[in-house]
Backbone as a printed PyTorch tensor [residue, N CA C, xyz], in Angstrom:
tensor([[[  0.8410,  -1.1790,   0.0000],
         [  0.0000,   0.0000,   0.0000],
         [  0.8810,   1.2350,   0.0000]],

        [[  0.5650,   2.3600,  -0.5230],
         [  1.1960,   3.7930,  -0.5470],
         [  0.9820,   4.1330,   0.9670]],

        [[  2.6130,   4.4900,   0.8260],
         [  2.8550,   5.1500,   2.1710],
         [  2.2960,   6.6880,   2.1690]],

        [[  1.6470,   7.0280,   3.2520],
         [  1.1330,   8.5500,   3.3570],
         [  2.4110,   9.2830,   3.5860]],

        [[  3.4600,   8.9330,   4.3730],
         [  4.3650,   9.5270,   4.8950],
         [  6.1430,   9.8440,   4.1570]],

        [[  6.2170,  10.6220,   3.2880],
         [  8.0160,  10.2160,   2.6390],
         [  8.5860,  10.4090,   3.5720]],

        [[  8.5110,  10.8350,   4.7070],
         [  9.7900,  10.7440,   6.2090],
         [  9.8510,   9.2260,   6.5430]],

        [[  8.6270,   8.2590,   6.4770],
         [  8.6260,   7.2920,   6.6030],
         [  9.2380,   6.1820,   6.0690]],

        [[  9.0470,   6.7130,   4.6810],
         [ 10.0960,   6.0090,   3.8840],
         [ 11.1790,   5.6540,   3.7040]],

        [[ 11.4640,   7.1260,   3.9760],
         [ 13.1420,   7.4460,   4.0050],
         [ 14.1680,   6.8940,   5.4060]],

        [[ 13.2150,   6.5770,   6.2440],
         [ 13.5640,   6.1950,   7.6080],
         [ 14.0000,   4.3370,   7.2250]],

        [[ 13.0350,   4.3760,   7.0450],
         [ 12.9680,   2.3960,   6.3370],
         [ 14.4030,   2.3060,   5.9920]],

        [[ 14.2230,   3.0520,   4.5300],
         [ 15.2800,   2.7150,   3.4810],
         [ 16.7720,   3.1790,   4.1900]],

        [[ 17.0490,   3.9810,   5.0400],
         [ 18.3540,   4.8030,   6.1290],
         [ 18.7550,   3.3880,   6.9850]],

        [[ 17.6140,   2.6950,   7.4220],
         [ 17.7940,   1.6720,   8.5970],
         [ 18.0230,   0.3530,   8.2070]],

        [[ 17.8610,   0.4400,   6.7680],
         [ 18.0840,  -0.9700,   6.2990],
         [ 16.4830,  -2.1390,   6.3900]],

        [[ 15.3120,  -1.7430,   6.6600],
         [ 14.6090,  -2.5340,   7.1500],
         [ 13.5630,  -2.2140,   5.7150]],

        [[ 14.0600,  -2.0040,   4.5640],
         [ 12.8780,  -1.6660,   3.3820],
         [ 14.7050,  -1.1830,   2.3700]],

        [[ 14.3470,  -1.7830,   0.9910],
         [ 14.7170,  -1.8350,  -0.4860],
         [ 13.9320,  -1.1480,  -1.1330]],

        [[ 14.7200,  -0.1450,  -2.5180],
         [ 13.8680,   0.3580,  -3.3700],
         [ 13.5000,  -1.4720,  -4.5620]],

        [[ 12.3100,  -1.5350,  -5.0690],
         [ 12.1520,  -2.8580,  -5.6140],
         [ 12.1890,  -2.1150,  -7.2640]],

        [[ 11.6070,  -1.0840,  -7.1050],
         [ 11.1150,  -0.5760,  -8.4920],
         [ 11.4590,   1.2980,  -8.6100]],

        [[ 11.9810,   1.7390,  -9.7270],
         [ 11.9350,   2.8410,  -9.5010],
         [ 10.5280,   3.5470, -10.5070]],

        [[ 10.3230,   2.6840, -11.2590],
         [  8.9070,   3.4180, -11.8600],
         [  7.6900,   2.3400, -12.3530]],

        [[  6.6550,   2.6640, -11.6180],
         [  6.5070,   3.6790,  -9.9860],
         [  7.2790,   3.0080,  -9.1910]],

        [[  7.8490,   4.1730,  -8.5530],
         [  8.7110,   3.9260,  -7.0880],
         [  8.1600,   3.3890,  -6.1900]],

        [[  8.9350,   1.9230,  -5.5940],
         [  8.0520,   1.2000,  -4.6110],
         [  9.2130,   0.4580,  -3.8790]],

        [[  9.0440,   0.2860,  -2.9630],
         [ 10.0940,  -0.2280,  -1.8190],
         [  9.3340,  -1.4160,  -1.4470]],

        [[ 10.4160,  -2.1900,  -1.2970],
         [  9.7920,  -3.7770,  -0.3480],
         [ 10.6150,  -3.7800,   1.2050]],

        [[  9.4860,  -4.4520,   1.9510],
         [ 10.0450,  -4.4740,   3.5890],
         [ 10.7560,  -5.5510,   3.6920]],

        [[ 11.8470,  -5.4920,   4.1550],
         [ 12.8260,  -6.8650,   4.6170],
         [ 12.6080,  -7.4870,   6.1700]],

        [[ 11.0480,  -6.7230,   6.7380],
         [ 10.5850,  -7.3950,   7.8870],
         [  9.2140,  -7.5440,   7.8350]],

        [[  9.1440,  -8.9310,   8.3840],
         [  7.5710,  -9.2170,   8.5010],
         [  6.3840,  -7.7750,   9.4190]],

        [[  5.7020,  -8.0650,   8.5890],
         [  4.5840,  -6.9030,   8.9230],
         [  2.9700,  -7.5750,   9.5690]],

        [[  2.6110,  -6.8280,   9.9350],
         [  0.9900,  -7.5910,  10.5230],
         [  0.2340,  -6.9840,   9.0300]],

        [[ -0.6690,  -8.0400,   9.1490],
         [ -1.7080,  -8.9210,   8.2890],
         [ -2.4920,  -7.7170,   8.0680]],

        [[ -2.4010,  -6.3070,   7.7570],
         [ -3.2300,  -5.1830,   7.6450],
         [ -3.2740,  -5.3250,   6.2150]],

        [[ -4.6250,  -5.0190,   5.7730],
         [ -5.0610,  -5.3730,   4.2600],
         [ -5.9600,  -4.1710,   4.3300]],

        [[ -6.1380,  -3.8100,   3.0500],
         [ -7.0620,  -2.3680,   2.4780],
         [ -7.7560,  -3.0850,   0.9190]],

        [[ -9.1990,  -3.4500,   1.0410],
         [-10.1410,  -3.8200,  -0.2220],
         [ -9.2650,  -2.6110,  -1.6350]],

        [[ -9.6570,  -3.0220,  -2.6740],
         [ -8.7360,  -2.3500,  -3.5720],
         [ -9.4560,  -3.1450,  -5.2670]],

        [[-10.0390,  -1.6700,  -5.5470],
         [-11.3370,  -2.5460,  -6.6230],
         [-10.5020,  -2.1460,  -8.1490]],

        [[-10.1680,  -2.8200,  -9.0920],
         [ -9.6830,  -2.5800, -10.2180],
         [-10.4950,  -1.8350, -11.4040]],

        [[-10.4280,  -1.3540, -11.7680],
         [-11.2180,  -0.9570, -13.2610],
         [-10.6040,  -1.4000, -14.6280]],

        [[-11.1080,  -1.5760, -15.4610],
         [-10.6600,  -1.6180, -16.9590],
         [-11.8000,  -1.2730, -17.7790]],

        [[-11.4650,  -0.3370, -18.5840],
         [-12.2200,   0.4210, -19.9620],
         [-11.4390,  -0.2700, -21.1040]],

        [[-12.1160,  -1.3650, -21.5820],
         [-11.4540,  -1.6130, -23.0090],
         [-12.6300,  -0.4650, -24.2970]],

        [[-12.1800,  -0.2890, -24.5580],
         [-12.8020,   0.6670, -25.6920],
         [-11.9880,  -0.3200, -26.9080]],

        [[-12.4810,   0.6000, -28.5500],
         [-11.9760,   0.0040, -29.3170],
         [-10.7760,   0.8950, -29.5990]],

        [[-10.3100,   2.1290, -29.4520],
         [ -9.4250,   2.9890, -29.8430],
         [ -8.3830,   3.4530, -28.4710]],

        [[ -8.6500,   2.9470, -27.5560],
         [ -8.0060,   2.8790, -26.1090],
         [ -8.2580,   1.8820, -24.9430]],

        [[ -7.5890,   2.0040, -24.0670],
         [ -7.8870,   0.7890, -23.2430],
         [ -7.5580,   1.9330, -21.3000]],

        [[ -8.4900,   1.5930, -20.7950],
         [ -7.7900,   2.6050, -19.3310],
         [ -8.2710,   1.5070, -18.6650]],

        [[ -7.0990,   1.1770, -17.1020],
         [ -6.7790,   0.6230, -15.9930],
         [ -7.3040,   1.6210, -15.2060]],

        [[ -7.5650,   1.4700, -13.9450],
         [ -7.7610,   1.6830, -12.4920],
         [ -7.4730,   1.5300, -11.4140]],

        [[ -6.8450,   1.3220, -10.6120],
         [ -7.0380,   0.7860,  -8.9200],
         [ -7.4760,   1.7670,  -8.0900]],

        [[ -8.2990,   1.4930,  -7.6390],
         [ -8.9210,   2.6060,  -6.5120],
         [ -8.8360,   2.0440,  -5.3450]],

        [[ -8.6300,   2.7480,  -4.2640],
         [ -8.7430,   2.2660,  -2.7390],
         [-10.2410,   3.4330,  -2.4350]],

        [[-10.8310,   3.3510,  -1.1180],
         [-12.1630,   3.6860,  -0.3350],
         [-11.7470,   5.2350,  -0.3070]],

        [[-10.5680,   6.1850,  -0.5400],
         [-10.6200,   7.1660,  -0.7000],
         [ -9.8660,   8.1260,  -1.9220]],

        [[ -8.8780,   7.0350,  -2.0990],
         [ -8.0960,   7.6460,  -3.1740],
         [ -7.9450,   6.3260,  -4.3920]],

        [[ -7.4350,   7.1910,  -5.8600],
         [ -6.8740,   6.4870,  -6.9440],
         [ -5.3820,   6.1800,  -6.1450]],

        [[ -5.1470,   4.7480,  -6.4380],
         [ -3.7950,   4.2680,  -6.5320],
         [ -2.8530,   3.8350,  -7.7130]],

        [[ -3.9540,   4.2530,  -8.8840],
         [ -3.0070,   3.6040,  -9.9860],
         [ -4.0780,   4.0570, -10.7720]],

        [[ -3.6430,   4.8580, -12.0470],
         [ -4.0440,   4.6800, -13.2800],
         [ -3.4090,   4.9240, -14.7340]],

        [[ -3.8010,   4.1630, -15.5230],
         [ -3.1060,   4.1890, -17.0130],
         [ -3.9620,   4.1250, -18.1030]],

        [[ -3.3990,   4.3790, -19.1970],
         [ -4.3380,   4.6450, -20.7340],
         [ -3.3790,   4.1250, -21.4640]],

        [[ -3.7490,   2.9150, -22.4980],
         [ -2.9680,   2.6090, -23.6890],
         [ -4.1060,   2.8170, -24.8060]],

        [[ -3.1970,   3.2760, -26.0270],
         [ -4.0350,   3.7820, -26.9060],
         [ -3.3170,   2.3590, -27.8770]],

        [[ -4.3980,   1.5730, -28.1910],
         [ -4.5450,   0.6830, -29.1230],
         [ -4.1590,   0.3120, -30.9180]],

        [[ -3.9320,  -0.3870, -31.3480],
         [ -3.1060,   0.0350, -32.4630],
         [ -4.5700,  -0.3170, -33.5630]],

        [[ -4.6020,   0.7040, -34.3420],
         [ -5.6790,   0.8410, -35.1490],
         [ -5.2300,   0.2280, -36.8080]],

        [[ -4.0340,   0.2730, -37.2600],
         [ -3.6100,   0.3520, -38.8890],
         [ -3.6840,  -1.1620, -38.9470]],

        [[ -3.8350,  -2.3100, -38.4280],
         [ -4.0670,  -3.4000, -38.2910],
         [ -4.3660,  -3.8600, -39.5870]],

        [[ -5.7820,  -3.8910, -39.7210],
         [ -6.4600,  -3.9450, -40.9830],
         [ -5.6150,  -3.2420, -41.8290]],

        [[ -5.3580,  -2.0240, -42.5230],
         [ -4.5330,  -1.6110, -43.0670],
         [ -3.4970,  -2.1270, -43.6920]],

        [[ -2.3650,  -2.8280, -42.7180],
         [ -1.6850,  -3.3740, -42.9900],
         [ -2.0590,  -4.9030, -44.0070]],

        [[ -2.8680,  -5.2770, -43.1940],
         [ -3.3200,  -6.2310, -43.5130],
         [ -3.7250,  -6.4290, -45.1160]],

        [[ -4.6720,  -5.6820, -45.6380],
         [ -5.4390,  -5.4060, -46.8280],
         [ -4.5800,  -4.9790, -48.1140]],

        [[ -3.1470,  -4.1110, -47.1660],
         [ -1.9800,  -3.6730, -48.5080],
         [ -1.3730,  -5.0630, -48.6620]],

        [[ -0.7130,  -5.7150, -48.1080],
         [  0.0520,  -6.9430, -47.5880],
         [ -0.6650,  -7.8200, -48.8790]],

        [[ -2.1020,  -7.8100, -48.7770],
         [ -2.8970,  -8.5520, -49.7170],
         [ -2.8740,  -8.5580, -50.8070]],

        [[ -3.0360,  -6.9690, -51.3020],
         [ -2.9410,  -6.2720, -52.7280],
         [ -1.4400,  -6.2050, -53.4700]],

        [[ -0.6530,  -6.3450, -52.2230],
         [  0.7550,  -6.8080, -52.9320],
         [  1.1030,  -7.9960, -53.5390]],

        [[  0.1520,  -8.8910, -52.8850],
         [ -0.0540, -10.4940, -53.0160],
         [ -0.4440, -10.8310, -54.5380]],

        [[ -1.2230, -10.0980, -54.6480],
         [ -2.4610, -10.0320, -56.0590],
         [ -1.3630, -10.1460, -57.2630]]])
């Protein structure tokens, strides 16, 4: 889960008790066991035909979102590829 706190972070990562795992998005893993605290966390996906958008939402805030824009010349390709064939 996102830390509310970057003093917090930075404390972890100083003490040795938390690793950066990822730098994008920036996310640290704990090198000590933690209690069993869990937060519900509902996904979204918009497939459209000309884009596609992700979600994660938590009960007050977005935790994650993205947009891929889909590849359209498909057909295109496809239909010249053909006519070259001919």
């Amino acid at each position: 889960m996102p830390a509310k706190r970057r003093g917090k972070v930075k404390r972890l990562l100083k003490d040795g008790r938390a690793e950066v795992a990822k730098l994008e998005p920036y996310a640290i893993q704990l090198l000590y066991e933690s209690a069993e605290y869990t937060q519900p966390i509902s996904l979204g996906v918009d497939a459209g035909s000309k884009a596609m958008g992700i979600s994660a939402a938590a009960k007050k805030e977005e935790l994650y979102a993205a947009e891929a824009e889909l590849r359209t010349d498909i057909v295109d390709l496809l239909s010249a590829g053909r006519a070259f064939r001919r």
